[in-house]
N, C-alpha and C positions, 0 to 999 in steps of 0.2 A: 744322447746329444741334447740340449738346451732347445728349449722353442725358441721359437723367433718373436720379436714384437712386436703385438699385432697394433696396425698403425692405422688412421683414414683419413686422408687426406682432401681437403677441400683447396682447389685453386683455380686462379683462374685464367691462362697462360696464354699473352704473357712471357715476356723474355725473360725474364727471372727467377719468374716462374719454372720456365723451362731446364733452367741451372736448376734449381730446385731437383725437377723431375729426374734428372742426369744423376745428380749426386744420390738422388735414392736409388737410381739402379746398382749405384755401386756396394748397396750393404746386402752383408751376406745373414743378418739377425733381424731379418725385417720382416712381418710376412703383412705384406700390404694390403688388407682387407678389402681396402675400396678405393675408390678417387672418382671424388663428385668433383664437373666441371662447372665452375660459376659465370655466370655473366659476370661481367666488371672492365677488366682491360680492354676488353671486345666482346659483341654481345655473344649471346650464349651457345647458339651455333656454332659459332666459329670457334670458340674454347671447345667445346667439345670434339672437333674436326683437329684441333689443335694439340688436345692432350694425346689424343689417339694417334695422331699423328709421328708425334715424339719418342712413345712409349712402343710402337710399331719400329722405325728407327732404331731403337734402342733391342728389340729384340721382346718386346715385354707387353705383347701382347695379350700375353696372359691375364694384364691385374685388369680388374673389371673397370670401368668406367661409366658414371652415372653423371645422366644427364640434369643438370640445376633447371630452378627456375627462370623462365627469361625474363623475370622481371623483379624491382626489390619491392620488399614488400609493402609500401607506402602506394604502389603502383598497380599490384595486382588485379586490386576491386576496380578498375578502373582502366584494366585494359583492353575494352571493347570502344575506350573515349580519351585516346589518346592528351585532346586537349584538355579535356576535364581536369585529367594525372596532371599535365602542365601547372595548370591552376593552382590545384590542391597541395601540389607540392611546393611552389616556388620557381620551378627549373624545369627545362626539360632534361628527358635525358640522351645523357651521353657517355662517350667511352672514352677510352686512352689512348683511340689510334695513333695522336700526332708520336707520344711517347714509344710506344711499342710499332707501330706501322699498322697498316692498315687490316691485315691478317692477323695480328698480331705475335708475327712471328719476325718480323724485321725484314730481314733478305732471306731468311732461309728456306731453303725448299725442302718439304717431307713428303714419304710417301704417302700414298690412300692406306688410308687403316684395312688393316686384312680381316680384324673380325667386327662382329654389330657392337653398336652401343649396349648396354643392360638395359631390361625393361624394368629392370627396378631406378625408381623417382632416385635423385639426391637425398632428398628429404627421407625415404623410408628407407636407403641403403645407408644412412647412419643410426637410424633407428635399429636396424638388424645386426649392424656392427657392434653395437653397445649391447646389444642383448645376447650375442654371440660370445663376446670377451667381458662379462662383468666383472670390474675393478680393474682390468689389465687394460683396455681400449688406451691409447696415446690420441687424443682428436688435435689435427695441425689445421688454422686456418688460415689460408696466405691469399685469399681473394675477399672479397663480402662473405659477411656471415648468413647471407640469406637460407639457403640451404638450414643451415645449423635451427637457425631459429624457427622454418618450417617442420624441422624433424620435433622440435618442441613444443611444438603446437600439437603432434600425435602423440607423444610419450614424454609428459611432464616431469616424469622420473628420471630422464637420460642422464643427467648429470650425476647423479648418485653410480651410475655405471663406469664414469669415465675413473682412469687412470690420472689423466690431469688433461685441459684443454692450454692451447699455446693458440695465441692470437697474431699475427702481424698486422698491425695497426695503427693508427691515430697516430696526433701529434698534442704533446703536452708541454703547454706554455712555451710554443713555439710556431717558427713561419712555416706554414702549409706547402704542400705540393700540388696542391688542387684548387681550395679559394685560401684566403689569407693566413688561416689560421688550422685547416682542416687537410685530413690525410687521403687519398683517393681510394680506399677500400672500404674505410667508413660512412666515406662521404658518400659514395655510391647507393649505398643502401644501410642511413643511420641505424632506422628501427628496428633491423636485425640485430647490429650491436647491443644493442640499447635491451633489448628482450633476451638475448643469448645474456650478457652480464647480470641480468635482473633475475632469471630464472639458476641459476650458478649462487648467486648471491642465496636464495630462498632455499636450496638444497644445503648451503654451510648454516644456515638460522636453525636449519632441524637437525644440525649435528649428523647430514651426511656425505658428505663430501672429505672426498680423501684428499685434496690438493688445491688452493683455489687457483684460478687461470693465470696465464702470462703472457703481459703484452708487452710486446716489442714495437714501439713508436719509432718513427721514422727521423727524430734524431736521435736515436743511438744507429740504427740502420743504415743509416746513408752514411756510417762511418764503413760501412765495408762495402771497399771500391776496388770492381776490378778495372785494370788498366791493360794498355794494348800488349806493354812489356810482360804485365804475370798471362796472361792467354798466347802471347807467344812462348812461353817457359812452360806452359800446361802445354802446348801443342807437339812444341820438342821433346819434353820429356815421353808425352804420349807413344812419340814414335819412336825414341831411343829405348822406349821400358817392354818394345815387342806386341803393344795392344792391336788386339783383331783387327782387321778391314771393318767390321761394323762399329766396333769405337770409335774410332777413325772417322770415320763417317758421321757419328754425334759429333763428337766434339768439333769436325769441319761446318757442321750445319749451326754448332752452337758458335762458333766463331763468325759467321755470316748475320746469325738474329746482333749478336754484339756489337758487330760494327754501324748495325741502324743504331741501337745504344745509345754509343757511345755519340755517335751524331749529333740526335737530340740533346745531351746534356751539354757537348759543347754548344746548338744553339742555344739552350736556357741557360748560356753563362755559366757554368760548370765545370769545365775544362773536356777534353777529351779522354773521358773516363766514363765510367757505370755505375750506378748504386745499385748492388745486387741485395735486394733485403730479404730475399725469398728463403734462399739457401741455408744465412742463417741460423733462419727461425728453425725450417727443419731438423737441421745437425742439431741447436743446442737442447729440442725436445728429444733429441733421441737419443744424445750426449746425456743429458737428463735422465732420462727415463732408464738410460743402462745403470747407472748409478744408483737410482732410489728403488728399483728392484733388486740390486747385491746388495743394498745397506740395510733397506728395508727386511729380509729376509735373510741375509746372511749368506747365500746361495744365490746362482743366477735362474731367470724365471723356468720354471718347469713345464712341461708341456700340455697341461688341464688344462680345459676352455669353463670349469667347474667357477663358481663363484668366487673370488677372491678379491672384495674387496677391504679396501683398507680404511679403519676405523678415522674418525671428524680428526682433520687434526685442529689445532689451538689455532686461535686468529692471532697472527702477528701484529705488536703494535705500530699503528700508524708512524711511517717515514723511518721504521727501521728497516736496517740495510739485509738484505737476503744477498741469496750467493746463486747464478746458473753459473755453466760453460763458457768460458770465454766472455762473463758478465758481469756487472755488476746492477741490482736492483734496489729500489726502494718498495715498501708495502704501502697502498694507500686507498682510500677510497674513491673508486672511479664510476663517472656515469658520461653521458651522451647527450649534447644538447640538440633538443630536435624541432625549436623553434624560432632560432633567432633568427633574424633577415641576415644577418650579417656572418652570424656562425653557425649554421644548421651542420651538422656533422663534427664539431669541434669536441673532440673527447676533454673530459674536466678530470684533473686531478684535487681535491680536498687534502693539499698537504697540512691545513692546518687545522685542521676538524672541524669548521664550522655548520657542516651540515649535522655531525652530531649521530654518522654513522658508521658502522666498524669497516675493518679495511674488506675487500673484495677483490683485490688483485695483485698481482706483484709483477711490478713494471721496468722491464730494462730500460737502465739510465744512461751505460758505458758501455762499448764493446771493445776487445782487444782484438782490434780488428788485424793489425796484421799475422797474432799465432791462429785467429780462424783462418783467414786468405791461404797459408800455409799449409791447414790442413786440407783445406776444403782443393788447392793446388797439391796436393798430394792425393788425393783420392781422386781428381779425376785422371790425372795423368797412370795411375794405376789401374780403373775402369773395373769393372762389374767384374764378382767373382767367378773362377773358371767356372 
């Protein structure tokens, strides 16, 4: 039998998060190494109480869960002086409750998690992930990259490990979800991005990197909306296709966090709808990652945890068009501004070279957003494997 793919997930949940969390219990090729809970939608606490919470729910106890830093890393030196951080940042900080609710779970009610948190850090249970799976690790990040970029400050080599990392993130040459121009995962905590890309970037310069990252910005994202009509068709179906009393059960609790949703974006003039951008990110890494292990290899992955990584590939040139799942991308050179009064968090795309550096990422621009909805509605309506 084929291994599974070993996957580590950083989020930070989070109603969309939480789709997220659902749609991974439903794959049966997954073997989920870890899941670091990020401050970001709500602070770090409460993601923590939050992912544990869902994954309890869900029956899925099991997958370990690590606890992030509670603070982004422009904040840390500085968290005994709250207002100092204010200062030195610009901002203070804050969360996403009006968006997510205050728990940031919407309405939904979970149980107490039945087992402890891990006392391994976020930061060095991605460290051990990558050391665990070298060249095979899948790294999905759907909250702040804080975490990530703390694991890089232990093991400067991590990325030579990874399989590929997949970013949900930023907005490029486009209106913000957070300040004008800036996406709220980035914005939360820039200089993670900023260091996670910069450190990604120096690992393809020495020719080791097997994949460089993909970021998914929140207009292609917020093309994929779920609505009250497709979560009643996932509910029905749910029930017409015979899924357990405990599916049943997520997916009633994920239809309570939605309907806070769905609120929120009718009050910010949206319509009464959702932008689910979390879910996604995950399917198309995984979507992904099933692919470029049968293509790459001919075979599907085998079950060694043995080195296997895959040799630098060629840097794509600038604004040519690449291909994921349900995507379409451009390659380009991307960074993170992390000073302007006006755009501190605003990711930069260089479509047209003037900074005079090779590309670094490859960025979804499109999504076809209704054959994902479809799938992503057929898998949950079918639920986690017997």
């Amino acid at each position: 039998m084929p291994a599974a793919l070993p996957l580590f997930l950083d989020c930070d949940p989070g109603i969309d998060d939480a789709i997220a969390l659902a749609y991974l219990c439903c794959q049966d090729d997954v073997d989920v190494v870890g899941i670091a809970a990020s401050g970001g939608n709500v602070a770090t606490a409460q993601v923590v109480e939050n992912t544990r919470g869902w994954l309890s729910l869900a029956g899925r106890s099991d997958i370990p869960v690590h606890a992030g830093h509670s603070l982004p890393l422009a904040w840390r030196v500085l968290q005994m002086d709250p207002q100092a951080a204010e200062t030195a940042t610009g901002e203070a900080l804050e969360y996403a409750d009006l968006t997510h609710g205050e728990s940031g779970r919407g309405y939904a009610r979970l149980p107490a998690p039945s087992t402890p948190v891990s006392s391994v850090t976020a930061a060095q249970a991605w460290v051990d992930a990558a050391h665990a799976h070298p060249g095979q690790l899948l790294g999905v990040v759907i909250g702040p990259a804080t975490n990530l970029a703390l694991a890089l400050e232990i093991d400067p080599e991590l990325p030579s490990l990874f399989k590929r990392l997949f970013i949900m993130g930023g907005a490029f040459n486009y209106r913000g979800n957070t300040h004008p121009t800036t996406e709220w995962n980035v914005t939360f905590d820039p200089e993670s991005t900023a260091q996670v890309l910069a450190a990604f970037d120096r690992t393809r310069q020495e020719e080791r990197l097997a994949h460089l990252p993909v970021i998914a910005p929140i207009e292609a994202t917020e093309a994929v909306e779920m609505t009250p009509e497709r979560l009643a068709t996932i509910l029905d179906g749910s029930s017409a296709g015979g899924a357990d009393d405990r599916w049943q059960s997520v997916l009633a609790q994920l239809a309570e966090a939605l309907r806070f949703y769905f609120e929120f974006h009718e009050t910010d003039g949206l319509g009464y709808l959702a932008h689910i951008h979390d879910p996604f990110v995950l399917a198309c890494a995984l979507s992904w990652a099933r692919q470029d292990t049968t293509t790459s290899t001919g075979t599907e992955l085998e079950g060694s945890d043995s080195d296997s990584r895959e040799p630098s590939a060629p840097v794509p040139v600038r604004g040519s068009a690449g291909d994921l799942p349900w995507a379409s991308t451009l390659w380009a050179p991307v960074d993170v501004e992390l000073t302007g009064t006006l755009t501190r968090g605003e990711t930069v795309a260089d479509w047209l070279g003037r900074w005079g550096r090779p590309v670094n990422a490859e960025i979804i621009r499109a999504i076809d957003a209704p054959a994902f909805l479809d799938h992503l509605s057929a898998t949950l309506m079918k639920g986690p494997p017997a």
